[in-house]
C-alpha positions as CSV (number, residue, x, y, z in Angstrom):
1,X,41.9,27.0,115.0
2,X,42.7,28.7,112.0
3,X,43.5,27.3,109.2
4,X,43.9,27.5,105.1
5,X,45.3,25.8,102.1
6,X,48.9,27.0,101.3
7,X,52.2,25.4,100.5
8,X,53.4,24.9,104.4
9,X,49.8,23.5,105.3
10,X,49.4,21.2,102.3
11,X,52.7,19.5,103.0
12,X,52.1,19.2,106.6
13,X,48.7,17.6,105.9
14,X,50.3,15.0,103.5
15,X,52.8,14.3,105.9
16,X,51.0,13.7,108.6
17,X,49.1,11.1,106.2
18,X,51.9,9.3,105.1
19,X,53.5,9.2,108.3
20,X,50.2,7.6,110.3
21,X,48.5,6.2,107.6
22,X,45.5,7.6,108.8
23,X,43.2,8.2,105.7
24,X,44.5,4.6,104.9
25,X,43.0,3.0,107.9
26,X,39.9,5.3,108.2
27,X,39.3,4.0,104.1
28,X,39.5,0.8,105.4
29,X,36.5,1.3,107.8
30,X,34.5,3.4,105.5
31,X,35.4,0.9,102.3
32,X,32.2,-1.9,102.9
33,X,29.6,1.7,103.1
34,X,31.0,2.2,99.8
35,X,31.6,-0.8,97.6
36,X,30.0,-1.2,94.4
37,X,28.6,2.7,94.5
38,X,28.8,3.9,91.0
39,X,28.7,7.6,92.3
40,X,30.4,10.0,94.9
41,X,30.7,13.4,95.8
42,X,33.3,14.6,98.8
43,X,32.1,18.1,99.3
44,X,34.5,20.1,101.0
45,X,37.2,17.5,99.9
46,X,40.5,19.8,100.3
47,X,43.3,17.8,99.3
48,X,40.5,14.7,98.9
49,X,43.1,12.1,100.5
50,X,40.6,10.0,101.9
51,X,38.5,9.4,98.5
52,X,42.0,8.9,97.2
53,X,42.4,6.1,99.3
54,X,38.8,5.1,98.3
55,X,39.0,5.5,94.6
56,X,38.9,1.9,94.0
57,X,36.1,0.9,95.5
58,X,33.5,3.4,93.3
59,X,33.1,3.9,90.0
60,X,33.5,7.7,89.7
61,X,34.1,10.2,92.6
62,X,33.9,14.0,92.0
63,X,35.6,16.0,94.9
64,X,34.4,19.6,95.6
65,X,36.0,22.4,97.0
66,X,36.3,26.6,96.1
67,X,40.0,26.6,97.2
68,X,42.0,26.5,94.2
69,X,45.2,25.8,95.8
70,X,43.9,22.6,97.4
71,X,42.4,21.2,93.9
72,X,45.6,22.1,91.8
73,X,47.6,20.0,94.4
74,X,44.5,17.2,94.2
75,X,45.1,17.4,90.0
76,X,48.7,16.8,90.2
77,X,48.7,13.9,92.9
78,X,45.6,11.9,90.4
79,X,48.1,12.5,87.5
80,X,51.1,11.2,89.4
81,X,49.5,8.6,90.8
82,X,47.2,7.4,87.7
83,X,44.1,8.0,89.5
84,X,41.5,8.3,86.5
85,X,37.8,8.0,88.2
86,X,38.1,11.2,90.4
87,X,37.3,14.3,89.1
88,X,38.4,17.9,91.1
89,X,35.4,20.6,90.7
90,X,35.4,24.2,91.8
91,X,32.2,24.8,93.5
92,X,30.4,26.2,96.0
93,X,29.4,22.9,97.5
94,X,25.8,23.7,98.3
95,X,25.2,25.0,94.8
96,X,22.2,22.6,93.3
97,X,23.8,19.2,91.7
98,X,23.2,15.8,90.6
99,X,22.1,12.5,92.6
100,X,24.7,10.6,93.5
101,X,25.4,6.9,95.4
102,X,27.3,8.7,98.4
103,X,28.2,11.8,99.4
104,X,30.9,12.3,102.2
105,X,31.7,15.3,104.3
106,X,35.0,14.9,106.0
107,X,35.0,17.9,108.9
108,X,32.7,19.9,106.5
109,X,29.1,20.6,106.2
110,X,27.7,18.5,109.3
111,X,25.9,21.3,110.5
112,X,24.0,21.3,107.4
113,X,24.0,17.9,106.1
114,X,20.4,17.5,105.6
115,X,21.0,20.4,103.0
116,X,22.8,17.2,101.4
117,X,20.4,14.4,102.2
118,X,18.3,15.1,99.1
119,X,20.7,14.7,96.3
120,X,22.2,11.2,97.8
121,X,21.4,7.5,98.7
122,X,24.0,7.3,101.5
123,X,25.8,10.0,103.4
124,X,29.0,9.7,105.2
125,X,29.7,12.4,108.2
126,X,32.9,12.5,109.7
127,X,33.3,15.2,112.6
128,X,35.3,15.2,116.3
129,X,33.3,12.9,119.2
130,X,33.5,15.5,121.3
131,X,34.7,19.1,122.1
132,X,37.9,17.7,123.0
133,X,38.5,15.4,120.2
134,X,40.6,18.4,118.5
135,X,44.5,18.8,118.7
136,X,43.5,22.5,120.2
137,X,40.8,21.0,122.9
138,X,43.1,18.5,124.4
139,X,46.4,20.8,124.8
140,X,45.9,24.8,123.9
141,X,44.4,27.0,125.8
142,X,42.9,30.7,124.4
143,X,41.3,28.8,121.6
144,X,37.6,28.5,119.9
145,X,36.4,25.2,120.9
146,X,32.9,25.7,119.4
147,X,33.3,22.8,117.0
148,X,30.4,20.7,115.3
149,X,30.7,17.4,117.4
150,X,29.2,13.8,117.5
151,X,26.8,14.4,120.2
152,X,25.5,17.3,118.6
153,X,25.0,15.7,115.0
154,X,23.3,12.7,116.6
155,X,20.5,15.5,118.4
156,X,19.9,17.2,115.0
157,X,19.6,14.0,113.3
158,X,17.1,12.5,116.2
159,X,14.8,16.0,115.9
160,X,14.3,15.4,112.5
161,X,13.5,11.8,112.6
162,X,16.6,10.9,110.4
163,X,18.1,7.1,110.2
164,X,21.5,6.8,111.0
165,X,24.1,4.6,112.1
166,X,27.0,5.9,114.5
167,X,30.4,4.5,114.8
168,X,33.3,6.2,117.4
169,X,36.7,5.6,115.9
170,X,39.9,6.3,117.2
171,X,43.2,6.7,114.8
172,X,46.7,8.4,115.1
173,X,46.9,11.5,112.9
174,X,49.9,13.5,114.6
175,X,52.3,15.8,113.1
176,X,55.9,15.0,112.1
177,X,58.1,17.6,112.0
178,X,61.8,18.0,109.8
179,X,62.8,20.7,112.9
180,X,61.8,22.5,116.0
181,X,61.7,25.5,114.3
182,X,59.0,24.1,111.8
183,X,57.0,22.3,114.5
184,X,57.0,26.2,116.0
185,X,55.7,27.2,112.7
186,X,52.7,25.0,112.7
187,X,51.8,25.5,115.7
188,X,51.7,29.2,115.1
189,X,50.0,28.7,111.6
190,X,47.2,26.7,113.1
191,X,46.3,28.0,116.0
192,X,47.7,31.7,116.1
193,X,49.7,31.1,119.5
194,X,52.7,33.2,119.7
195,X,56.0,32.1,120.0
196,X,57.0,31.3,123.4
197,X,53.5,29.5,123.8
198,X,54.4,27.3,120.7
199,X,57.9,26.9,122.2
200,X,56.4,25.8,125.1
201,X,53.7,23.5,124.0
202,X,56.7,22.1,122.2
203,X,58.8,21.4,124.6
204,X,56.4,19.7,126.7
205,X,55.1,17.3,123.8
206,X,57.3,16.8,120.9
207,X,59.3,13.3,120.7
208,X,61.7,11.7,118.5
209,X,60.1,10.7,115.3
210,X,61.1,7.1,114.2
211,X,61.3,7.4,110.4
212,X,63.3,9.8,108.1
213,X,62.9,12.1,107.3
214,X,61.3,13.7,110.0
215,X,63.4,14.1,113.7
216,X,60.3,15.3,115.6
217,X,56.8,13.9,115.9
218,X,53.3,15.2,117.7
219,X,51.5,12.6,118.5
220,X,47.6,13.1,118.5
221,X,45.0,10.4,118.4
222,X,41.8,11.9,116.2
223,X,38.8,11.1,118.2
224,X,35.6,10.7,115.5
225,X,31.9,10.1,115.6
226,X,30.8,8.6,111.4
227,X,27.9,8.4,110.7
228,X,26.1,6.9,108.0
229,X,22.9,8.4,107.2
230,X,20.0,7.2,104.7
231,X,19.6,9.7,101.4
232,X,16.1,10.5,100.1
233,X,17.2,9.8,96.5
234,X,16.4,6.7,94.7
C-alpha cells in the first residue's frame, strides 16, 4: 500500500470517519485507558482523529507528525471545532521529549515502541491482527503484505519481558465514494493498481451507499490487535 497526506487522501480519510464512525467507537473502547491522564502524545498522529474524539477525556494531548499537510488540516479542524487542549507539533517522533501519562501509536511505530516505553506511564498500540486484517490483504493481489501485525507485537513484547494487555477489536472503516470514477481513483492512489484492476475490483465489491452524499460504499471491517503496555516512567 502506498500512501501519503494530500488533498484527495485527507478527504477520503475524513470520510470514511464520518461515514462509519469508526474513530468514534474505537474512542469509546480506548476512553476508560485514558480518563483522568493529564498528558498525551499520538506520535505519528496524521490527521489525529482519534485523539480528537478523545480530547475530552485528558487534560492536554500533543499530536506529532513531520507531514505538514496532515497538521495544517489537524489546526484548522481544532479551530473549527473549539478543540483547545490538543496541540499539533512538527517532529520527528523519536526525537528525545518529555514524560507523559500516555502515549498512542495508531498504525505507527509498533515495531519500535519500546523506543517509546521510556518517556510514558501507559502506551496504547494499535496495528492489524493479522496479515490480512488490511483492505489490500483481504482483496488485492501484487501487493506488500509485510505489515507489523498483532502476533508479531505480542512476540517482541514477550522476549523482552514487557506487561501488556491485548484486546482484538473489530470495527467498520470502509470507503464511501461520490462516483465510480473516484472509487477508481482511490484505489489507484492507494495501492498503485492500474485501471482495469481498480475497475475490476470495483465492480466486484462496490455497493450502494445509504447516506448522501455518497452513491457508492466499500465496505471493509478493520481487524485490530490494542494493546496496552506499562511505561517505565513515574
Amino acid at each position: 500500500m502506498h500512501f501519503s497526506w494530500n488533498e484527495a487522501t485527507i478527504a477520503w480519510f475524513k470520510a470514511a470517519s464520518d461515514y462509519t464512525g469508526f474513530h468514534r467507537k474505537l474512542a469509546d473502547r480506548l476512553r476508560p485507558v485514558v480518563a483522568g491522564s493529564k498528558s498525551m502524545y499520538d506520535m505519528g498522529c496524521g490527521l489525529a482523529l482519534l485523539s480528537q474524539e478523545l480530547a475530552g477525556s485528558v487534560d492536554r494531548i500533543v499530536c506529532v507528525d513531520m507531514n505538514e499537510a496532515a497538521l495544517a488540516d489537524l489546526s484548522g479542524e481544532l479551530a473549527r471545532k473549539g478543540i483547545n487542549n490538543m496541540k499539533p507539533l512538527l517532529q520527528d517522533c523519536y526525537a528525545d521529549g518529555p514524560e507523559c501519562d500516555v502515549i498512542l501509536l495508531s498504525y505507527f511505530g509498533s515495531s519500535t515502541l519500546d523506543r517509546f516505553l521510556p518517556r510514558c506511564r501507559k502506551l496504547i498500540a494499535i496495528v492489524d491482527r493479522d496479515e490480512r486484517s488490511s483492505l489490500a490483504g483481504q482483496v488485492l493481489t501484487g501487493v506488500d503484505r509485510k505489515r507489523q501485525t498483532a502476533n508479531r507485537v505480542e512476540e517482541q513484547l514477550q522476549e523482552k519481558g514487557i506487561r501488556y494487555t491485548l484486546e482484538e477489536v473489530s470495527l467498520e472503516f470502509g470507503q464511501p465514494f461520490c462516483s465510480r470514477e473516484d472509487a477508481v481513483l482511490f484505489l489507484k492512489q492507494y495501492y498503485r493498481c492500474t485501471s482495469s484492476e481498480a475497475e475490476e475490483f470495483t465492480e466486484r465489491r462496490i455497493q450502494p451507499a445509504v447516506s448522501a452524499p455518497f452513491t457508492l460504499y466499500l465496505p471493509y471491517m478493520k481487524n485490530m490487535g490494542v494493546f496496552v503496555v506499562e511505561g517505565m516512567c513515574g
